[in-house]
PDB file of N, CA, C and O in Angstrom:
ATOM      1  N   UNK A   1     -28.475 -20.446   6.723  1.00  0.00           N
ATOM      2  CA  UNK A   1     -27.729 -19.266   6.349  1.00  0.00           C
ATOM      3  C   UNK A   1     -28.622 -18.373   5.503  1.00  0.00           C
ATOM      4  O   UNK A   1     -29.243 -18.847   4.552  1.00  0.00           O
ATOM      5  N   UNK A   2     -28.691 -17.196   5.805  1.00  0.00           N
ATOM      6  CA  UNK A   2     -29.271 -16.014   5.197  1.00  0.00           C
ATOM      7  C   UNK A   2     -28.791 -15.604   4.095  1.00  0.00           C
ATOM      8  O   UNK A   2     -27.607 -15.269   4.048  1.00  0.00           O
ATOM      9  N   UNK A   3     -29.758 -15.533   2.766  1.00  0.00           N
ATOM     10  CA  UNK A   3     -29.024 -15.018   1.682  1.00  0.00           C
ATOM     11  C   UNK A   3     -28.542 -13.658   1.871  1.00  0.00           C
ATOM     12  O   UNK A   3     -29.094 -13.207   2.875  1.00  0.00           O
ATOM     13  N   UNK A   4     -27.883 -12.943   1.432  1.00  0.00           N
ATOM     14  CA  UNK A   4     -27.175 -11.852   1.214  1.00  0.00           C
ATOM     15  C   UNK A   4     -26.213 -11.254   2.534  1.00  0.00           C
ATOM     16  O   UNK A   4     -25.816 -10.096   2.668  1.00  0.00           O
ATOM     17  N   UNK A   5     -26.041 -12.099   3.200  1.00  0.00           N
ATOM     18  CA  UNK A   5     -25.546 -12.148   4.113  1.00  0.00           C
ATOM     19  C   UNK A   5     -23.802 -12.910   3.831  1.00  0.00           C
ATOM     20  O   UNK A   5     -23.678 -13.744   2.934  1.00  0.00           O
ATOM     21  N   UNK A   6     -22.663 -12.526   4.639  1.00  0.00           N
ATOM     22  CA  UNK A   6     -21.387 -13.027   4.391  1.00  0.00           C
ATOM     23  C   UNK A   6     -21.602 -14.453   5.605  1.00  0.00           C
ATOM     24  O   UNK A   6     -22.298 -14.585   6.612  1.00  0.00           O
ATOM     25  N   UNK A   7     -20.578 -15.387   4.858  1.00  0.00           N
ATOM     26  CA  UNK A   7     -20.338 -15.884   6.172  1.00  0.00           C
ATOM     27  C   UNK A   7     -19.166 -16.217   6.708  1.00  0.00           C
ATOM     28  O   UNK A   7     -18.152 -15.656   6.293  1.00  0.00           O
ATOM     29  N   UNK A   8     -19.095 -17.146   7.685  1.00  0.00           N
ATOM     30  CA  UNK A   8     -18.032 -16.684   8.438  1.00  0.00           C
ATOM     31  C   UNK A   8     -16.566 -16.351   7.832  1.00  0.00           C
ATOM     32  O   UNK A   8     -15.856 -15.367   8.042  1.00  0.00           O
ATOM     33  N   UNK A   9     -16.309 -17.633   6.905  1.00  0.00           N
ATOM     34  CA  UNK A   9     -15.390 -17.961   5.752  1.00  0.00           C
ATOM     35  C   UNK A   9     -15.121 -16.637   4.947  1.00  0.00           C
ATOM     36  O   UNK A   9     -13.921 -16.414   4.792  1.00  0.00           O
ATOM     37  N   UNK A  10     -16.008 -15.678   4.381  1.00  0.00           N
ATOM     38  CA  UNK A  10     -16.058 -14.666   3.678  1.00  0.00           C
ATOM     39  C   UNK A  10     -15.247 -13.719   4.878  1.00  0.00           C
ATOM     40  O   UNK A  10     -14.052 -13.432   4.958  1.00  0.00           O
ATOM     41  N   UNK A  11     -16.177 -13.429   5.597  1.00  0.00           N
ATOM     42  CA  UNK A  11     -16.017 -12.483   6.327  1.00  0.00           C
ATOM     43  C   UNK A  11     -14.205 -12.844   6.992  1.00  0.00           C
ATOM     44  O   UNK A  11     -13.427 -11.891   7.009  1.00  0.00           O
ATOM     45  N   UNK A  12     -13.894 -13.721   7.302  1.00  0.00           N
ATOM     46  CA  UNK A  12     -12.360 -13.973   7.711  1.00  0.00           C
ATOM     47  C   UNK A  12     -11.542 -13.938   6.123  1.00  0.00           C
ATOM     48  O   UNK A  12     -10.366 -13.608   6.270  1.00  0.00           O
ATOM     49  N   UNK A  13     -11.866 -14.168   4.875  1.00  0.00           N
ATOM     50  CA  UNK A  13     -11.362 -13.757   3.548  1.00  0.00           C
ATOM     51  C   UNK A  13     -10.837 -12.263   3.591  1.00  0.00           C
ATOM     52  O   UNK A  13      -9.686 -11.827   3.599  1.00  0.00           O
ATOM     53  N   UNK A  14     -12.020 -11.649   3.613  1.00  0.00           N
ATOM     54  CA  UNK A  14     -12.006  -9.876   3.902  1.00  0.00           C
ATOM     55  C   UNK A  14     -11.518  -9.434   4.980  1.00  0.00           C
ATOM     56  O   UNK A  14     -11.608  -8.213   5.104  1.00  0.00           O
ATOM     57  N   UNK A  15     -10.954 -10.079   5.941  1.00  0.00           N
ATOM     58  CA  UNK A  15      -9.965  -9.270   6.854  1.00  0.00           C
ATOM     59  C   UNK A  15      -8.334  -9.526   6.765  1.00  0.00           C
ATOM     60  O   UNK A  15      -7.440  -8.790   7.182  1.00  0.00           O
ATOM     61  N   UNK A  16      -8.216 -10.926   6.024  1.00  0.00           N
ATOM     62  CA  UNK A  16      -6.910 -11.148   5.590  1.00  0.00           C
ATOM     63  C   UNK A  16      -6.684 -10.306   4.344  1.00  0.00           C
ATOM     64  O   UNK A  16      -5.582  -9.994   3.891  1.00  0.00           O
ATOM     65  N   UNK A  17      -7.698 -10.027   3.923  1.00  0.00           N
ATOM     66  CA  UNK A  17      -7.025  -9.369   2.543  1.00  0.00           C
ATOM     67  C   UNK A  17      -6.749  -8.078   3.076  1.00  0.00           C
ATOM     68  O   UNK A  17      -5.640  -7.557   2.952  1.00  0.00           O
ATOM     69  N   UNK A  18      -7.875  -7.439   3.768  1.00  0.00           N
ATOM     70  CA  UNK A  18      -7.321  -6.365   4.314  1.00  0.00           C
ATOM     71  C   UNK A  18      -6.284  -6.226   4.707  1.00  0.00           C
ATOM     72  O   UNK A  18      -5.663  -5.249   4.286  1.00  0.00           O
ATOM     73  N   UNK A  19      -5.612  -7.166   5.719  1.00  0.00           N
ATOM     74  CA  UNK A  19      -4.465  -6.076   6.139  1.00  0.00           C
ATOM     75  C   UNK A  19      -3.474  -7.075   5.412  1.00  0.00           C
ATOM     76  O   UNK A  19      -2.363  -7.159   5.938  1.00  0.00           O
ATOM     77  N   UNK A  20      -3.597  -7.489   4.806  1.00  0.00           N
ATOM     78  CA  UNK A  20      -2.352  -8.112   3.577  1.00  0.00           C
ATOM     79  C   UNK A  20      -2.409  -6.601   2.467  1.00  0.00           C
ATOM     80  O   UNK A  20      -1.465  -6.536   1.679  1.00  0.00           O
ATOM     81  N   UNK A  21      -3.150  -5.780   2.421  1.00  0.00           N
ATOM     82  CA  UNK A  21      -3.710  -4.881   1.356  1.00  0.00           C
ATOM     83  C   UNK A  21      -2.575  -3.875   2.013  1.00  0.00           C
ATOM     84  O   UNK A  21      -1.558  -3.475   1.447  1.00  0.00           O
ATOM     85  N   UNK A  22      -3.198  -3.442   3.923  1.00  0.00           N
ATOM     86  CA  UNK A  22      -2.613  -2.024   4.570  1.00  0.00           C
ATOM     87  C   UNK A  22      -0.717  -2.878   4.567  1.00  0.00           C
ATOM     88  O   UNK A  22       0.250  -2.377   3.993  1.00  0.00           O
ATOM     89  N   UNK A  23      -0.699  -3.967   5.229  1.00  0.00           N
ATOM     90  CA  UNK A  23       0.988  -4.493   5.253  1.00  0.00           C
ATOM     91  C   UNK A  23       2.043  -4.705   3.838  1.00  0.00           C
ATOM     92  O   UNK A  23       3.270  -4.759   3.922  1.00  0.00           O
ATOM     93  N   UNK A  24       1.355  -4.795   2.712  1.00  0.00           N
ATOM     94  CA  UNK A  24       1.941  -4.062   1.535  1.00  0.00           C
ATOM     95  C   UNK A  24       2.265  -3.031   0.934  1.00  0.00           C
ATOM     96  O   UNK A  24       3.317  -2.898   0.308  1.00  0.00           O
ATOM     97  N   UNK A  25       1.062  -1.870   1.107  1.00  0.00           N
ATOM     98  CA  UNK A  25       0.716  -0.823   0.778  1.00  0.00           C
ATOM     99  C   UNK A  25       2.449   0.091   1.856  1.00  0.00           C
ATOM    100  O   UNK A  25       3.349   0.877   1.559  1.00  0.00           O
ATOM    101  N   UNK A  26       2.004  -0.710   3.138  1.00  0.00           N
ATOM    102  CA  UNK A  26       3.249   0.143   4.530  1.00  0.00           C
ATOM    103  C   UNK A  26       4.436  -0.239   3.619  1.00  0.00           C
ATOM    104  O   UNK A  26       5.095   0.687   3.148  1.00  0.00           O
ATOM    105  N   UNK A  27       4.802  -1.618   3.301  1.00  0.00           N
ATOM    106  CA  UNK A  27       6.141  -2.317   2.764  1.00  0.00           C
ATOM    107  C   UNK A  27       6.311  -0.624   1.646  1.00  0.00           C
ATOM    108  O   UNK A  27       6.855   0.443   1.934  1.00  0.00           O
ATOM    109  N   UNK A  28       5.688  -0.995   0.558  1.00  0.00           N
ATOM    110  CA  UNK A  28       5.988  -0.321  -0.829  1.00  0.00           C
ATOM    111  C   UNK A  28       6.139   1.097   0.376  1.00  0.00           C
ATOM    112  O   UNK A  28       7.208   1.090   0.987  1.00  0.00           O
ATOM    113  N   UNK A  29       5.260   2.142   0.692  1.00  0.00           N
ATOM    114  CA  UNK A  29       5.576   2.886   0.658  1.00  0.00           C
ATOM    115  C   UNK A  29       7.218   3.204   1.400  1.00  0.00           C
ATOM    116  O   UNK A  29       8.050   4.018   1.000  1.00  0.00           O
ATOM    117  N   UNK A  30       7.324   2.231   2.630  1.00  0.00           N
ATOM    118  CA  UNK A  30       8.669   2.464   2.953  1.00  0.00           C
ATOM    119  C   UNK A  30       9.888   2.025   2.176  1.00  0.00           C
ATOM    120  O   UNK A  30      11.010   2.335   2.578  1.00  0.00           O
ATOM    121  N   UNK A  31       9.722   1.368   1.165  1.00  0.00           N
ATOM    122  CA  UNK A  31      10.682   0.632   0.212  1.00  0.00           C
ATOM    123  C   UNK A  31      10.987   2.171  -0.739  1.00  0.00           C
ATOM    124  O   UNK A  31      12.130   2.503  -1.053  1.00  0.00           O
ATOM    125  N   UNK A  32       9.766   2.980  -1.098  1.00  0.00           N
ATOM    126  CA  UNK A  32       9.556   3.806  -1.963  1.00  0.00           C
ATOM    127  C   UNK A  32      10.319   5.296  -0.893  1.00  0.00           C
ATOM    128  O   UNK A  32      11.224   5.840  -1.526  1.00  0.00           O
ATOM    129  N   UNK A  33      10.147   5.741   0.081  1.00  0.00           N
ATOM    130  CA  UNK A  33      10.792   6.399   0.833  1.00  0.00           C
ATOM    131  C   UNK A  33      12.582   6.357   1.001  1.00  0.00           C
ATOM    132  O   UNK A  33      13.458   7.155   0.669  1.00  0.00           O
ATOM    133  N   UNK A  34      12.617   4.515   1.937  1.00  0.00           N
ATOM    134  CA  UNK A  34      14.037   4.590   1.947  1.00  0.00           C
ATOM    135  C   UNK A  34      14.837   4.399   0.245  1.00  0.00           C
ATOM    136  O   UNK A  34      16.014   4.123   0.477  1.00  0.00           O
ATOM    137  N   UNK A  35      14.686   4.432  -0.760  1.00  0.00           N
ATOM    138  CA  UNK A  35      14.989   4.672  -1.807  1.00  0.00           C
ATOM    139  C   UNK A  35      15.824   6.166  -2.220  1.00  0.00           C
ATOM    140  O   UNK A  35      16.973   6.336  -2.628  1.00  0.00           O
ATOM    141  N   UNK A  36      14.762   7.109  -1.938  1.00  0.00           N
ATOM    142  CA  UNK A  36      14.792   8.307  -1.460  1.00  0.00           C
ATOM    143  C   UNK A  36      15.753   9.153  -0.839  1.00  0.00           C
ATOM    144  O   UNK A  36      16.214  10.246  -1.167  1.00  0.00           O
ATOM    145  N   UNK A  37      16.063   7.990   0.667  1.00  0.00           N
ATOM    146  CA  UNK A  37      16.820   8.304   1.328  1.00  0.00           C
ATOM    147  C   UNK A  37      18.113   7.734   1.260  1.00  0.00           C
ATOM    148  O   UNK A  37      18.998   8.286   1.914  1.00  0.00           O
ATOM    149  N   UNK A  38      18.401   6.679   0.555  1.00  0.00           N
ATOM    150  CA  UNK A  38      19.215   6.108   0.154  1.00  0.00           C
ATOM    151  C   UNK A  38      20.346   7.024  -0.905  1.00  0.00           C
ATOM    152  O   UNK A  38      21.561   7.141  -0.745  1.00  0.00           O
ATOM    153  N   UNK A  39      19.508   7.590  -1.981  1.00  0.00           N
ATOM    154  CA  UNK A  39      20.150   8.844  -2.468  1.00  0.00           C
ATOM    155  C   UNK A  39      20.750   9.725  -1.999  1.00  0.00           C
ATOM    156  O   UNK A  39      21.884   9.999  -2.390  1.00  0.00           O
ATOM    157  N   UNK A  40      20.151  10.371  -1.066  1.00  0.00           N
ATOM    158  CA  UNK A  40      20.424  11.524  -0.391  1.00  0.00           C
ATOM    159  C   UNK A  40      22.082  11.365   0.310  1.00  0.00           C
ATOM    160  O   UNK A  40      23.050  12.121   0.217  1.00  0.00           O
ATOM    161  N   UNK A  41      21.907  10.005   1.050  1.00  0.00           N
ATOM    162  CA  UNK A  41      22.987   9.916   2.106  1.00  0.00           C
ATOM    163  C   UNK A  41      24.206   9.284   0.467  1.00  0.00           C
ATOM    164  O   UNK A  41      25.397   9.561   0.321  1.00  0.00           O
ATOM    165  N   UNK A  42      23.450   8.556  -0.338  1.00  0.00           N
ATOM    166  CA  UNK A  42      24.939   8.281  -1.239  1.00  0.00           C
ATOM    167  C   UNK A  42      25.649   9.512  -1.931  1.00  0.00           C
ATOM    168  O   UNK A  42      26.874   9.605  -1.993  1.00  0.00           O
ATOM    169  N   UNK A  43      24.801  10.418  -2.429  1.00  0.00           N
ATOM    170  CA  UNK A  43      25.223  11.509  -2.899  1.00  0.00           C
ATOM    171  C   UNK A  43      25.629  12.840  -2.115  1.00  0.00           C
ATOM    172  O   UNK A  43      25.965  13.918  -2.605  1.00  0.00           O
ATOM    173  N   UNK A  44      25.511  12.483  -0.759  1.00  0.00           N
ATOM    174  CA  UNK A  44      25.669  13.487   0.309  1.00  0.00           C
ATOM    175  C   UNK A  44      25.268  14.872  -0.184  1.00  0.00           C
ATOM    176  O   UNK A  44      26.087  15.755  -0.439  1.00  0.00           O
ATOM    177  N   UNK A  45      24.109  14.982  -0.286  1.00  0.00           N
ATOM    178  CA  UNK A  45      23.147  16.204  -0.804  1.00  0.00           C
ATOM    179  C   UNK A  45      22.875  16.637   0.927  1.00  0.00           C
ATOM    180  O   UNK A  45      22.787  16.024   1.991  1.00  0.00           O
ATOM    181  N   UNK A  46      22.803  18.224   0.413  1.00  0.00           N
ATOM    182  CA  UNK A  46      22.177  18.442   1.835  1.00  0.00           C
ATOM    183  C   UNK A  46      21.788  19.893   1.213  1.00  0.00           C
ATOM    184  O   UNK A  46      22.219  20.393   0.173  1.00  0.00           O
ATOM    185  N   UNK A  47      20.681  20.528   2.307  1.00  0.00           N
ATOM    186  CA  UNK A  47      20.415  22.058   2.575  1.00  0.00           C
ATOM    187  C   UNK A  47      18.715  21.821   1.852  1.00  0.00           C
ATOM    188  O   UNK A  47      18.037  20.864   2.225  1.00  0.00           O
ATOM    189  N   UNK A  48      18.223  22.749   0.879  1.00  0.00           N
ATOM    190  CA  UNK A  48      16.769  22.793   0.651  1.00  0.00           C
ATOM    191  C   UNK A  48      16.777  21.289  -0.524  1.00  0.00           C
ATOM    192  O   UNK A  48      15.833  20.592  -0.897  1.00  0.00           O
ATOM    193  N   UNK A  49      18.326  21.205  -0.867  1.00  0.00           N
ATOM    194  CA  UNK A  49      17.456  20.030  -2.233  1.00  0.00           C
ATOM    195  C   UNK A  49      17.091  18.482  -1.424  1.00  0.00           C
ATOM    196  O   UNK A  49      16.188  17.689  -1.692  1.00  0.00           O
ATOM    197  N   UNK A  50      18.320  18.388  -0.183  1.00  0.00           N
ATOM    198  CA  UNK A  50      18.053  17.342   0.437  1.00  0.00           C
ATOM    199  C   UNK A  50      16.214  17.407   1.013  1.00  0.00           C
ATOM    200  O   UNK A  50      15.246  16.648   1.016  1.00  0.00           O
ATOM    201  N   UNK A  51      16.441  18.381   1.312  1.00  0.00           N
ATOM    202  CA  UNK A  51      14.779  18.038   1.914  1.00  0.00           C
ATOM    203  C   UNK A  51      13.811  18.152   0.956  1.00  0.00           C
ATOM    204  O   UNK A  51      12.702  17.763   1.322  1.00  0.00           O
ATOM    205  N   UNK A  52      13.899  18.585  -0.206  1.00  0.00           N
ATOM    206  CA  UNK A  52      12.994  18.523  -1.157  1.00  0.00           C
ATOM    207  C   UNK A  52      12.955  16.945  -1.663  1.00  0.00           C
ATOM    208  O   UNK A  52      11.853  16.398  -1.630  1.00  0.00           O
ATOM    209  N   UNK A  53      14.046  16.217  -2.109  1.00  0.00           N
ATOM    210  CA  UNK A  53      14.128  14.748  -2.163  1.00  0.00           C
ATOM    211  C   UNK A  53      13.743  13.984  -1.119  1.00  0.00           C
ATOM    212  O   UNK A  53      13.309  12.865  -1.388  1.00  0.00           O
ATOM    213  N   UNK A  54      13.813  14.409   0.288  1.00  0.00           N
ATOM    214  CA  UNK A  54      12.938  13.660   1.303  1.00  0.00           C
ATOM    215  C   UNK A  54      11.428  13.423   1.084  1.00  0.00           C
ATOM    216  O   UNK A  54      10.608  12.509   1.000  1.00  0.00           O
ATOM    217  N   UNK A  55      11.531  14.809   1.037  1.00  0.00           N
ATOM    218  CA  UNK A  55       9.588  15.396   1.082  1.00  0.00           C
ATOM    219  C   UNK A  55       9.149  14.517  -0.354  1.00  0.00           C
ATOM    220  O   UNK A  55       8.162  13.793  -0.222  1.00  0.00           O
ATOM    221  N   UNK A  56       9.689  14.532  -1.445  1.00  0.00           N
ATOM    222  CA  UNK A  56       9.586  13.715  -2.836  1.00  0.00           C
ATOM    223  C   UNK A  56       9.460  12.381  -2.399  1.00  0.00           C
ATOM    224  O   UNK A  56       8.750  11.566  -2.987  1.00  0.00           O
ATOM    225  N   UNK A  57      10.044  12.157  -1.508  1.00  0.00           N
ATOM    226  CA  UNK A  57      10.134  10.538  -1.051  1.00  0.00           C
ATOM    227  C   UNK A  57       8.539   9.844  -0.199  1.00  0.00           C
ATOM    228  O   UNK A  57       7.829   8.843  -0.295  1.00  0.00           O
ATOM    229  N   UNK A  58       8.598  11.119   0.626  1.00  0.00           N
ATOM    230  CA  UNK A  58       7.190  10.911   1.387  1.00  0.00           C
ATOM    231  C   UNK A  58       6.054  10.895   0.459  1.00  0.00           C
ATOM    232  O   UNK A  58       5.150  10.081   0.650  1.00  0.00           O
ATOM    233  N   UNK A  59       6.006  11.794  -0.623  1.00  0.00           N
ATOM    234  CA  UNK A  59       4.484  11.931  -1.464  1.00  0.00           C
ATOM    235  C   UNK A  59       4.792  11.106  -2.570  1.00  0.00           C
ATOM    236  O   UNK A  59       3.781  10.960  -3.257  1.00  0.00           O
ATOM    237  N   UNK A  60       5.768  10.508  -3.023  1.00  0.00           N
ATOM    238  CA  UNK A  60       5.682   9.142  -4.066  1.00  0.00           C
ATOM    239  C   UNK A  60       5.138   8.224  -3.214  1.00  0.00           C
ATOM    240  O   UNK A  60       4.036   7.676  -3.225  1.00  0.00           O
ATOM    241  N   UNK A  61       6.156   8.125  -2.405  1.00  0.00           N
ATOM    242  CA  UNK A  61       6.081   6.687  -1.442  1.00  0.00           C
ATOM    243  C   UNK A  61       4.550   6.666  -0.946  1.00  0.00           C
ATOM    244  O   UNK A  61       3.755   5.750  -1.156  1.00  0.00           O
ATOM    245  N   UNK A  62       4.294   7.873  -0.239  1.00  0.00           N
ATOM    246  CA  UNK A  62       2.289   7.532   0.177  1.00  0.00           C
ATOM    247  C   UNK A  62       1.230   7.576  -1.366  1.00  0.00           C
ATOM    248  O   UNK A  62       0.011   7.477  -1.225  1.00  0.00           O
ATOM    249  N   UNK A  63       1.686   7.690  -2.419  1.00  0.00           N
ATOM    250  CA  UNK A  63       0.677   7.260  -3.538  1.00  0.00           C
ATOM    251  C   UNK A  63       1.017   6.119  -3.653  1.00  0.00           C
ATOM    252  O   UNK A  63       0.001   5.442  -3.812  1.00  0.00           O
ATOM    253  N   UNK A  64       2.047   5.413  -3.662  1.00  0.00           N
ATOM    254  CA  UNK A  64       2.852   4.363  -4.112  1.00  0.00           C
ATOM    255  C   UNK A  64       1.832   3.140  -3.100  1.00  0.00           C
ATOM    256  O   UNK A  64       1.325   2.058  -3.397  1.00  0.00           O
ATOM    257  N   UNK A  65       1.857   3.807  -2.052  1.00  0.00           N
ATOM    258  CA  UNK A  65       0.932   2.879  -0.818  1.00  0.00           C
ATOM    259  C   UNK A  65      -0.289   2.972  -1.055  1.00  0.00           C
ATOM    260  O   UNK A  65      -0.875   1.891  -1.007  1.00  0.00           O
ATOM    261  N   UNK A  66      -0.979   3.954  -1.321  1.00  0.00           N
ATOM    262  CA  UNK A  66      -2.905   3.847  -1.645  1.00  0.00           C
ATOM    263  C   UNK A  66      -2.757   3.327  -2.880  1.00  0.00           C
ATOM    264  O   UNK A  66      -3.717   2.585  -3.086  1.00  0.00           O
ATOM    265  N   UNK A  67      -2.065   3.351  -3.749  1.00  0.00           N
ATOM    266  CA  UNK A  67      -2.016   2.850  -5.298  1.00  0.00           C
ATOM    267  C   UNK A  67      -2.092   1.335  -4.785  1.00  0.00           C
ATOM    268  O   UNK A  67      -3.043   0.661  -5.181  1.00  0.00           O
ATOM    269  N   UNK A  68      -0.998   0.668  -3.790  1.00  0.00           N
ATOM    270  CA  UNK A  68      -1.441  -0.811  -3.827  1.00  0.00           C
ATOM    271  C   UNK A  68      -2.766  -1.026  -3.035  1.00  0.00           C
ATOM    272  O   UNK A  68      -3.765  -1.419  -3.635  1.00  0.00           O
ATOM    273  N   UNK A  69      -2.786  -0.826  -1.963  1.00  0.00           N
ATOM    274  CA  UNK A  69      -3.993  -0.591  -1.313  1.00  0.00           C
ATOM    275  C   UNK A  69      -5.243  -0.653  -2.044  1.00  0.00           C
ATOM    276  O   UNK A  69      -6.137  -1.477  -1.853  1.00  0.00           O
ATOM    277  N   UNK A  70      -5.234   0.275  -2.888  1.00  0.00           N
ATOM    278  CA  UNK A  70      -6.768   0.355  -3.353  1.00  0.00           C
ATOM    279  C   UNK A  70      -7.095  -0.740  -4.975  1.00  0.00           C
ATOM    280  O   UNK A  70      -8.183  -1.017  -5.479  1.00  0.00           O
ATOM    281  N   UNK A  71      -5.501  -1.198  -5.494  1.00  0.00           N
ATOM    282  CA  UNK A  71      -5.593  -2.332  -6.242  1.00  0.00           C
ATOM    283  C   UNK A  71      -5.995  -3.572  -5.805  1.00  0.00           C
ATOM    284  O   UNK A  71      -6.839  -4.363  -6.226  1.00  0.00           O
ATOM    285  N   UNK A  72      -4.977  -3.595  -4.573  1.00  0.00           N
ATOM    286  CA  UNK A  72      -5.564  -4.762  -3.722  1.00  0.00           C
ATOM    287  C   UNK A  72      -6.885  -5.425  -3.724  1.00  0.00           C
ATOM    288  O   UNK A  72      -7.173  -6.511  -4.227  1.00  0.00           O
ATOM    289  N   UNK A  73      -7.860  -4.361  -2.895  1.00  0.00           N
ATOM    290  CA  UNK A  73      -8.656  -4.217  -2.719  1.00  0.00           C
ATOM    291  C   UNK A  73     -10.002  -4.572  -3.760  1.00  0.00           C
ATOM    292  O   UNK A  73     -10.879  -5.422  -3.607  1.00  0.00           O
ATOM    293  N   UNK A  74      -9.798  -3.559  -4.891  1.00  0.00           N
ATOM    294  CA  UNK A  74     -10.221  -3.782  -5.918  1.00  0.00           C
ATOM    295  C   UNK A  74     -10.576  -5.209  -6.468  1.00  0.00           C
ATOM    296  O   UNK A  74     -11.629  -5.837  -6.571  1.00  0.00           O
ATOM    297  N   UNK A  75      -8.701  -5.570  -6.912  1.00  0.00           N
ATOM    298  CA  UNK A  75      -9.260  -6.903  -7.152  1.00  0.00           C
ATOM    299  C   UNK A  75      -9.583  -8.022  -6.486  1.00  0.00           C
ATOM    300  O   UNK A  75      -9.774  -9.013  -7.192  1.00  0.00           O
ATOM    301  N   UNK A  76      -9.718  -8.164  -5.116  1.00  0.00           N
ATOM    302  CA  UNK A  76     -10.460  -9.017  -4.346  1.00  0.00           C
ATOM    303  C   UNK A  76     -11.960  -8.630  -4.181  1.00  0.00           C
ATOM    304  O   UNK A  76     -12.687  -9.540  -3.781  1.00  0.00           O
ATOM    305  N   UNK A  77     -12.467  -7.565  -4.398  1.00  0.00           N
ATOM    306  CA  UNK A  77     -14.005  -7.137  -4.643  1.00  0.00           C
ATOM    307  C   UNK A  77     -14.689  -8.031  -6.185  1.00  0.00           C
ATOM    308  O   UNK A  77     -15.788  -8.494  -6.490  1.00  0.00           O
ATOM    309  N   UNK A  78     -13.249  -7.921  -6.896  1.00  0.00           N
ATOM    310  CA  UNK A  78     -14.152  -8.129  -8.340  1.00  0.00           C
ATOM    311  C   UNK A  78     -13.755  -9.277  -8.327  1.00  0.00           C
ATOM    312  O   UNK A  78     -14.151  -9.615  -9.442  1.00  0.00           O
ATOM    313  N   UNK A  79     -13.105 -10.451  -7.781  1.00  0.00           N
ATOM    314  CA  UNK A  79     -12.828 -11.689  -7.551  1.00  0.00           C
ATOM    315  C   UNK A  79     -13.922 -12.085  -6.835  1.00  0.00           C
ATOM    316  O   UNK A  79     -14.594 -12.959  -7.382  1.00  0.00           O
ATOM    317  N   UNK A  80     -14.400 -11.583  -5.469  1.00  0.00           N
ATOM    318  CA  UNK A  80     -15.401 -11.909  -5.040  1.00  0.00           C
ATOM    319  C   UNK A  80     -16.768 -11.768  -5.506  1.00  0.00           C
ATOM    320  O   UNK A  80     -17.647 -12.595  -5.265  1.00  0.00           O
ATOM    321  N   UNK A  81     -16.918 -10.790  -6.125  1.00  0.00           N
ATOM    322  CA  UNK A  81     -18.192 -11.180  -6.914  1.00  0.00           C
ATOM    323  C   UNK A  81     -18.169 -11.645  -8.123  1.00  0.00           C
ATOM    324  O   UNK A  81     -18.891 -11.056  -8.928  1.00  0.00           O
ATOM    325  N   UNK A  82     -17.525 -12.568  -8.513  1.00  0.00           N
ATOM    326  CA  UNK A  82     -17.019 -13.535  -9.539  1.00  0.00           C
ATOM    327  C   UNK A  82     -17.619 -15.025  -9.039  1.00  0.00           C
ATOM    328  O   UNK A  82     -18.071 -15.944  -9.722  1.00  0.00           O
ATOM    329  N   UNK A  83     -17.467 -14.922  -7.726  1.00  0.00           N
ATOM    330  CA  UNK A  83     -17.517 -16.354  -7.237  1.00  0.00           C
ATOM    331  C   UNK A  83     -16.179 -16.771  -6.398  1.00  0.00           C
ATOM    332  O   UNK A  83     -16.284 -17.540  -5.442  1.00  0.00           O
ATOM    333  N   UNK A  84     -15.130 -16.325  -6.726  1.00  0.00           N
ATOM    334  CA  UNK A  84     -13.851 -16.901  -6.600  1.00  0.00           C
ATOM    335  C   UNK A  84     -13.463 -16.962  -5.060  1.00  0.00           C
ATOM    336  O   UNK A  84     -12.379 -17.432  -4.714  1.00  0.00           O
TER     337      UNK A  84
END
């Protein structure tokens, strides 16, 4: 085995984390959306505020998703060069 090189073990580490990273990141943001929408239909809002609370729903909910995403990520980088 080549130093600085991954191996196989690593390299199958870093693709589970990956999409354990993108299949959380999807969860939260749709958890963070239908929330959103959950309001809307309990309070039967409608006309520009309903869609302003939608649209609110979409741009929390997609930070809400790169926010886990890129934690994720993060700390399996700094775990991995830990040793761990």
């Amino acid at each position: 085995m080549d130093m600085g090189r991954e191996s196989r073990w690593e390299k199958d580490a870093m693709t589970v984390e990956i999409v354990f990273a993108l299949v959380t990141a999807v969860a939260l943001a749709a958890a963070v959306f239908a929330l959103a929408l959950a309001l809307v239909l309990a309070f039967g809002v409608s006309g520009s505020v309903r869609h302003g609370v939608l649209e609110g729903g979409v741009v929390v909910g997609s930070a809400a998703g790169v926010w886990r995403l890129v934690r994720v990520l993060r700390r399996f980088d700094v775990q991995r060069r830990m040793g761990r």
